[in-house]
N, C-alpha and C positions, 0 to 999 in steps of 0.2 A: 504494500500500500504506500503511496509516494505522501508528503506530504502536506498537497494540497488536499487533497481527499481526506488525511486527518485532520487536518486545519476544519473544514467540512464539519464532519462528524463531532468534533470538539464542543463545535459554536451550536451546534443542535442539540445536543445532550444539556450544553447548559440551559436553551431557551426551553425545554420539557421539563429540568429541575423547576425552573421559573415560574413559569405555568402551575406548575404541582405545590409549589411555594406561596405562591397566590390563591390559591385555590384553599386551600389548607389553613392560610391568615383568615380568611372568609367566617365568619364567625357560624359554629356548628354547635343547636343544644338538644338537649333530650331531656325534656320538662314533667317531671310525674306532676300529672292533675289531681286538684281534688274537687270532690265533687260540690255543686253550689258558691263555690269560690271563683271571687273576681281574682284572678293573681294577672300581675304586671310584670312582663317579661321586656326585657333588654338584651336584645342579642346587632351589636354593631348598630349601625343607624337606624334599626327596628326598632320601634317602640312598641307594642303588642300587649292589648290583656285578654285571658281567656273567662272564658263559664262553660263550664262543664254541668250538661244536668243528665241525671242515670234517672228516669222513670220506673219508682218502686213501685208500692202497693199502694200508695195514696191515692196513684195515678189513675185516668180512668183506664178501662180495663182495655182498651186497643192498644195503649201505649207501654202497659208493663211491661219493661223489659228492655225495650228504647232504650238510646244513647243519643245525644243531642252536643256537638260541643261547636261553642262560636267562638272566633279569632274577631278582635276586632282592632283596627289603627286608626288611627285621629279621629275615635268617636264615629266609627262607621265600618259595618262588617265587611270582613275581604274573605274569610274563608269560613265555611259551614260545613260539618259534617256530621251526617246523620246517620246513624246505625241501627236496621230493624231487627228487632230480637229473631225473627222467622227465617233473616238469613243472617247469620252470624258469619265470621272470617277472622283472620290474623290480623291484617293487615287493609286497611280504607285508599281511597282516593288519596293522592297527593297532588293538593291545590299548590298555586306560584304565586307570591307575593313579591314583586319587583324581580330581586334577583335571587330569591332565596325560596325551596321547596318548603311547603309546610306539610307535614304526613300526619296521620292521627293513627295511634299503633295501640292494641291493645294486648300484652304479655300479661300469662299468668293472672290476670281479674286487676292489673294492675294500667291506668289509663296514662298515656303519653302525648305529648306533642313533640315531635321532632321537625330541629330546624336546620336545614343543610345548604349551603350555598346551589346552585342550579347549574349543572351542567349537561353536557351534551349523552345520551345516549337513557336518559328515565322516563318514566311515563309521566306526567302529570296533565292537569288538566288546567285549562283559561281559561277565567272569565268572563263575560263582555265588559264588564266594568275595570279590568287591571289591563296592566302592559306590562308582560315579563321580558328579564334581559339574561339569555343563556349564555353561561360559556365566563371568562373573562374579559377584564377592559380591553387589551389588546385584540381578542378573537369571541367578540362576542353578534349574537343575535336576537334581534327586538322584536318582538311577535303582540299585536294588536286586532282585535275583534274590529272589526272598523264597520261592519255593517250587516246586517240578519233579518232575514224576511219570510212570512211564509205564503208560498202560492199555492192555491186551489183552483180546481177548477173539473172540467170534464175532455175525455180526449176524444169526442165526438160531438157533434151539432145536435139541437133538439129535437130533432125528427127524427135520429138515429136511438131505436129502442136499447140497443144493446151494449150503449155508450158508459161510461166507467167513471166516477169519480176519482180525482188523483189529488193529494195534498204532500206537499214537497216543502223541504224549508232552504234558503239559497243564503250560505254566508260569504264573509271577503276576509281576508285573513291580510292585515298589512303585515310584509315581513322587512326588516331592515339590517341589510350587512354592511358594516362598513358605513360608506357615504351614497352604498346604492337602495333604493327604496322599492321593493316590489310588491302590487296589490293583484293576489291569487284569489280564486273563485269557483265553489266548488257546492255541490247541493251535497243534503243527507241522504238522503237515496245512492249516494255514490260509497256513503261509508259503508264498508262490509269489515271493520280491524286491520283495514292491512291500504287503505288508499294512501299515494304518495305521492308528495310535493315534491319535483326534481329542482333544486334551487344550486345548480353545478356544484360546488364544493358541499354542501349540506343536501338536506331533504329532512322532510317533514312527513311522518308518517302519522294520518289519520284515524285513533282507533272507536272514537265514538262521541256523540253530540247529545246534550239532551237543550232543548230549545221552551222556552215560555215566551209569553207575549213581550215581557219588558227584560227579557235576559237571555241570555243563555250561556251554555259552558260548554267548551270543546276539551277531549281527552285527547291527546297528542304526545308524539316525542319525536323529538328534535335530534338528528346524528351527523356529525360532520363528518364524511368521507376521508 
């Protein structure tokens, strides 16, 4: 190996410590909740308090058993998660607040919040109200719900008896790398867990939508090639 080619290798191995360096200053917690309690979380320029509510036996009788926990920042909710007793699991949604995943875990009857910097290759889920920033400062990507609609309609004229009602919801995903801006568009009828966004160095893989009239939230994961 001559050594320009080490010279090469050198300067990359350092810029991957760098990266991992960065990544790792990023501030990372794992919060045991308690239940009914506001606590006030500080993690890096996060300010964050939770409520945790576990629906016992006081509860009416649909919700015994429920798990309910809300994230809130400057007086206004950014992640919710709701847990039905009838499907229970390890592991919840992991919502994105700016740059940083929030997960809702529950180990051994014991309730957590874990907070982890956002990088490329997890599942979470956005929004339409946040803008997450994956990756780090130097190599990172801005993903924004910029627009969600739903159309209805029939795929045949009124005279045609055997015509079909169709209801489709149509969102626009802005995504921003660098200093280039790109607005993607794509319905839910397309999502099957596996749709993807070819954005050359990256892609965004599509795994599922749920849509209300004044919201909605897209499951996603973001990998840079």
């Amino acid at each position: 190996m001559n050594i320009g080619k080490k010279k090469i290798i050198i300067v990359s191995l350092i810029l991957v410590v760098t990266q991992v360096n960065m990544i790792a200053q990023q501030c990372t917690k794992k919060i045991l909740l308690t239940k009914a309690a506001n606590q006030a979380i500080q993690c890096e320029n996060l300010q964050l308090t939770t409520l945790l509510q576990v629906y016992d036996e006081t509860a009416p009788a649909h919700l015994i058993g429920d798990i309910y926990l809300r994230v809130n920042a400057n007086d206004e909710t950014i992640a919710g998660f709701y847990i039905n007793h009838d499907q229970p699991k390890a592991t919840y949604d992991t919502k994105i607040y700016k740059n940083h995943y929030l997960t809702f875990r529950i180990e051994n009857d014991n309730k957590y919040l874990i907070i982890a910097p956002a990088h490329f290759g997890k599942a979470f889920a956005l929004s339409s109200n946040g803008i997450a920033t994956i990756g780090t400062t130097a190599d990172e990507v801005v993903l924004e719900i910029t627009d969600f609609y739903q159309e209805s309609g029939y795929d045949g004229p009124p005279e045609d008896k055997d015509r079909s009602s169709f209801s489709d919801v149509h969102y626009t995903l802005k995504v921003k790398v660098g200093d280039v801006v790109k607005n993607v568009s794509f319905y839910s009828s397309e999502v099957n867990g596996n749709y993807t966004i070819d954005l050359g160095n990256y892609s965004i893989t599509i795994l599922s939508d749920k849509y209300k009239n004044a919201s909605s939230l897209i499951e996603m994961i973001v990998d840079k090639k």
